[in-house]
N, C-alpha and C positions, 0 to 999 in steps of 0.2 A: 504494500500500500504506500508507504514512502517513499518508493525507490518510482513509481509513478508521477507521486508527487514532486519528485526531484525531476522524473524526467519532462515534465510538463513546463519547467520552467518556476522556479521559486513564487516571481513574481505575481505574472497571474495566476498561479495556483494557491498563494497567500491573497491574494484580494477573491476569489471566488472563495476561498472558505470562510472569510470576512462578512464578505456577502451572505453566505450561508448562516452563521451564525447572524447576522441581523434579521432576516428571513424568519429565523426561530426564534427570535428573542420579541418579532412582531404577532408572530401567531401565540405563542406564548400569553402575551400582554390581551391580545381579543380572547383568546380561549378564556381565560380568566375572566374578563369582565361577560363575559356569553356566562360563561358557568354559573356567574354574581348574580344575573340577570342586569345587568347597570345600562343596559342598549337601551336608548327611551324610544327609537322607530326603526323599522327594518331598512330604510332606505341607509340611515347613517350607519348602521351596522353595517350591513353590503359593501358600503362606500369605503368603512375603515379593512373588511375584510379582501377590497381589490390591493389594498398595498403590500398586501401577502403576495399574490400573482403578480405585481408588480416588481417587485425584489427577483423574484425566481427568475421573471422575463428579463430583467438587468443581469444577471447573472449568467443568462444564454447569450447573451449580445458579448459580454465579455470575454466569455467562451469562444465566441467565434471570430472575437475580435484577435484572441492568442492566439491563436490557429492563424489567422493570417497575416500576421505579423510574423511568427514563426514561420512560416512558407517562404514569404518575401527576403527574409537573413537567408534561408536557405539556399533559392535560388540565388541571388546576388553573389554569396560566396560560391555556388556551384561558377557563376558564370565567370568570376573575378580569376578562376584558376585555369581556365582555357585547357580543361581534359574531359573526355569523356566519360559518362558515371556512368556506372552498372543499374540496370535497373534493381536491384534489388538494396542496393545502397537510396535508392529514391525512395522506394517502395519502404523502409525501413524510417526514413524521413518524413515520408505520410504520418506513418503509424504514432512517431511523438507527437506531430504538429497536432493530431484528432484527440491527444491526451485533453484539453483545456476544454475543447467542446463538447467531448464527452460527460468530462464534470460539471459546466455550464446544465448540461441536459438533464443531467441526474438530478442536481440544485431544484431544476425548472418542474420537473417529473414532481418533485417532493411537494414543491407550494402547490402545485396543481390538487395534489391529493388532501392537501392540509387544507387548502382553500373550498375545495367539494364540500369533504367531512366539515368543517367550520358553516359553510352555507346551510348546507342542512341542518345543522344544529339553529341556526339562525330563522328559519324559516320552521323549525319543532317548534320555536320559544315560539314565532310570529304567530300560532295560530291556537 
């Protein structure tokens, strides 16, 4: 698991777990005041529950913003040393650059489901 993390890059893979952790530290705070009952209309609750999908949706854009960024360092030094690469040296270069948007994805996956579960809990309390 770390040795992913290392190869995805420090960087963005420290701000997507960032991200991650705020993601959960927002559903955290709505789960809580859902459980309180403290929602006074369904519209506001909804409203506070999109910046759960919100976060997860920042999180894939980052993701794929490391991914192509990492691609772009790639190719550049590919092309800077004027030799032919193996496909399978490329093919290997894919495989780290997909590291940051895969965890982007997973991040996004997760709000999606925290965000569901949360709505329906929000729409049990509404009715």
């Amino acid at each position: 698991m770390f040795d992913l993390f290392y190869m995805g890059g420090p960087l963005f893979m420290g701000t997507l777990t960032i991200i991650f952790i705020c993601m959960i530290a927002v559903a955290v705070v709505n789960s809580l005041s859902l459980i309180k009952g403290n929602v006074d209309d369904i519209a506001t609750g909804a409203r506070k529950l999109s910046y759960i999908k919100s976060v997860g949706l920042f999180a894939l854009i980052i993701g794929v913003l490391g991914q192509l960024i990492g691609m772009f360092s790639a190719f550049e030094a590919i092309e800077s040393m004027n030799v032919d690469v193996s496909p399978s040296l490329l093919a290997g270069g894919f495989k780290v650059s997909m590291i940051t948007t895969l965890y982007g994805m997973v991040i996004y996956a997760i709000s999606l489901l925290i965000w569901f579960g949360l709505s329906f809990m929000l729409k049990k309390q509404g009715d």
